[in-house]
C-alpha positions as CSV (number, residue, x, y, z in Angstrom):
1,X,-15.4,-140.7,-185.6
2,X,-16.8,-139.9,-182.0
3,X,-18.9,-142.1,-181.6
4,X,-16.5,-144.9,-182.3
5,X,-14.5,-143.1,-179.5
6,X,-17.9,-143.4,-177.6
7,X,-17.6,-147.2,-178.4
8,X,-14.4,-148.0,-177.8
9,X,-14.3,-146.1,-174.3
10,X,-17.0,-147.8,-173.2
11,X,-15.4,-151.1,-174.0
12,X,-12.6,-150.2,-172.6
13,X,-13.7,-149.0,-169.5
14,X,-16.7,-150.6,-169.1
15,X,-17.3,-153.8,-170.9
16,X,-20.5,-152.9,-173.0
17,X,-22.4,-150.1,-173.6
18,X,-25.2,-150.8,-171.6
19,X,-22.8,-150.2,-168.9
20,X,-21.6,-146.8,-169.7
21,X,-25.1,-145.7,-170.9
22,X,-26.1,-146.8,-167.1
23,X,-23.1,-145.0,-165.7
24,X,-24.3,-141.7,-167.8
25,X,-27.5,-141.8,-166.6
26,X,-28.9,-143.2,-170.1
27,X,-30.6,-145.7,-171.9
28,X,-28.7,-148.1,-174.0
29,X,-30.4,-146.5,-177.0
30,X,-29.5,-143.1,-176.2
31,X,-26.1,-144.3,-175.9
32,X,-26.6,-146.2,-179.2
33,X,-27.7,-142.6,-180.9
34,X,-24.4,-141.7,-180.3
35,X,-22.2,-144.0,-181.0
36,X,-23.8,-144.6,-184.5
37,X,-23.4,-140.6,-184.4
38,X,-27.1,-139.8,-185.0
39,X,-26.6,-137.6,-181.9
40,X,-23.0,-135.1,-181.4
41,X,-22.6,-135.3,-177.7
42,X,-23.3,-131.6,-176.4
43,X,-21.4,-130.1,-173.7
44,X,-23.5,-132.4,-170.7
45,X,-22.7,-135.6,-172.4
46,X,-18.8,-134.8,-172.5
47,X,-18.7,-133.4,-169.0
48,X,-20.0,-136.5,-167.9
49,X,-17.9,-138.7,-170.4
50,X,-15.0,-136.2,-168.7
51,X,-16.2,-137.2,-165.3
52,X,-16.1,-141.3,-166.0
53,X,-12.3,-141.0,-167.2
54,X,-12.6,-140.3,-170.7
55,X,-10.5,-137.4,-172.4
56,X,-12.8,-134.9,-174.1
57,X,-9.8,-134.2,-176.5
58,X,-9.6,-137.3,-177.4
59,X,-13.4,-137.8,-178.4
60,X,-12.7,-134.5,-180.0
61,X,-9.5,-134.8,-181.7
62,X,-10.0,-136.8,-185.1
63,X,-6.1,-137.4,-185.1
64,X,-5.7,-139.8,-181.9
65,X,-6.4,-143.1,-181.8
66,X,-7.6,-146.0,-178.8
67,X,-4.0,-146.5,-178.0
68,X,-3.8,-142.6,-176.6
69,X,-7.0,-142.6,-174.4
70,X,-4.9,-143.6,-171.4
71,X,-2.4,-140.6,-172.2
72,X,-4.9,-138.1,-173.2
73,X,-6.5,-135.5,-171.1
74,X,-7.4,-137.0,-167.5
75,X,-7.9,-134.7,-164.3
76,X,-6.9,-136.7,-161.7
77,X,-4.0,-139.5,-161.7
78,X,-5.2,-142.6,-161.0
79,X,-2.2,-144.6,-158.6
80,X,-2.8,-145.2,-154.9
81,X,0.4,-143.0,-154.2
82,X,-1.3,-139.5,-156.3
83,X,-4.4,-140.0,-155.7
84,X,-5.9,-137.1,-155.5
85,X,-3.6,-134.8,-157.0
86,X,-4.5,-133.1,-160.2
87,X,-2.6,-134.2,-163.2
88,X,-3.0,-130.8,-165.5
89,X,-0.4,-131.1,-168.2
90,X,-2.5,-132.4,-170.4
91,X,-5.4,-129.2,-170.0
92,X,-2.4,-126.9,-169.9
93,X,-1.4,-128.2,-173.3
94,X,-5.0,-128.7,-174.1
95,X,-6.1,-125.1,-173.5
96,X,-2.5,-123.4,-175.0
97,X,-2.7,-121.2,-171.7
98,X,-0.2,-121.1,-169.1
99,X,-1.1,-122.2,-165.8
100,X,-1.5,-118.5,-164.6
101,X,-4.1,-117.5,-167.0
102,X,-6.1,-120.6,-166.4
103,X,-5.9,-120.0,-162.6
104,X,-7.2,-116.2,-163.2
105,X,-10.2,-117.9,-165.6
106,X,-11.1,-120.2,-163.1
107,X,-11.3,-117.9,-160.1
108,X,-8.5,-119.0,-158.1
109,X,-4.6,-117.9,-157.5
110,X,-1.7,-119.5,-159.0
111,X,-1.1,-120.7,-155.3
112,X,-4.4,-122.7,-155.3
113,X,-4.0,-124.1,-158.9
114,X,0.1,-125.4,-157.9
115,X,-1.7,-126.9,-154.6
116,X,-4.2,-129.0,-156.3
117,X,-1.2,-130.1,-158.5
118,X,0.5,-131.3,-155.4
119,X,-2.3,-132.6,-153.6
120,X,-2.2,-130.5,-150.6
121,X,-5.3,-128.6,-151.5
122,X,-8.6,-130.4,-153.3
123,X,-10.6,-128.5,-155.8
124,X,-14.6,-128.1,-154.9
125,X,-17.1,-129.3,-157.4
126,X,-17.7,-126.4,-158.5
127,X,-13.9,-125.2,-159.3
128,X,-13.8,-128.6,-161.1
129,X,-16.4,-127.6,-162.9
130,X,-14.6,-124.0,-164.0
131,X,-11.7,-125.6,-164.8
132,X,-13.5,-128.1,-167.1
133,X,-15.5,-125.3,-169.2
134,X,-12.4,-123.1,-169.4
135,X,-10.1,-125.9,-170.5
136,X,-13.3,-127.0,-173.2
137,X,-13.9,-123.6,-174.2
138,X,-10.2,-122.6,-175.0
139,X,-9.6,-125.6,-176.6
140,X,-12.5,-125.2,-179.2
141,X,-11.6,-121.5,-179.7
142,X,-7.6,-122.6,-180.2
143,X,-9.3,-125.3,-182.6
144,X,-11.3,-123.1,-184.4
145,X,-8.3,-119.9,-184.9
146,X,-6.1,-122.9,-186.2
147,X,-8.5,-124.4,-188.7
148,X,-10.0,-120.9,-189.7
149,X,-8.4,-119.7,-192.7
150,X,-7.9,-115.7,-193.0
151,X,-9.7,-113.7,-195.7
152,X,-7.8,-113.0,-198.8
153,X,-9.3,-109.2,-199.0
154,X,-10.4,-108.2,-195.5
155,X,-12.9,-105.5,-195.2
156,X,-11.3,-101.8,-195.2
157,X,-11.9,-100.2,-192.1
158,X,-14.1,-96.8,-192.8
159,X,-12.1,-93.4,-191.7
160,X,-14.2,-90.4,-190.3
């Protein structure tokens, strides 16, 4: 399912593959190993993918479809009049953490998080960077609790 995600992004966004595979720093047949998913994208591919626009929930998600890419998980909004003002309800919702927690995961205040949100800070690389692996890590975890069904007889805890 991914790596008709892969394909239809790159369509989207690009035009052909060859273009996105360029933009990723690829070969068309690398590319091609993923979207015929002989190859899962590890954590570089989608931080790139991430970086050229496309939502790492929806590559992930099996539920969404094409039509949601444009409403799925993007970091920074893309009109002349936001630019440059961080868009982060969609990794709020995407993580299940309120924005105070991510801030302390990430390494910055509260303040700093609500400033890139209004644009009157900018985030460095780096921070980007945090925010993207926290967002991706909490998301998998929240993924995996909810799809993880509990034992039927957990083990009895041993008493001294």
């Amino acid at each position: 399912m991914f790596g008709d995600k892969i394909k239809a992004f790159a369509q989207k966004k690009y035009g052909a593959d060859k273009h996105l595979a360029a933009a990723l720093g690829m070969s068309p047949q690398q590319l091609a190993a993923y979207t015929a998913e002989k190859r899962k994208p590890g954590f570089e591919i989608l931080q790139k993918l991430a970086g050229l626009g496309c939502s790492v929930s929806w590559i992930l998600d099996d539920d969404k479809t094409i039509d949601e890419l444009n409403n799925s998980f993007n970091f920074v909004k893309g009109d002349s009049e936001n630019k440059g003002i961080l868009d982060l309800s969609g990794a709020l919702e995407l993580s299940n953490t309120p924005a105070s927690r991510l801030a302390q995961l990430v390494g910055v205040s509260p303040a700093t998080l609500d400033s890139w949100r209004q644009g009157t800070a900018t985030p460095t690389v780096e921070e980007l960077s945090r925010l993207f692996n926290q967002v991706v890590a909490l998301a998998l975890s929240s993924r995996h609790a909810a799809t993880t069904p509990e034992a039927e007889n957990p083990p009895t805890q041993a008493t001294a």
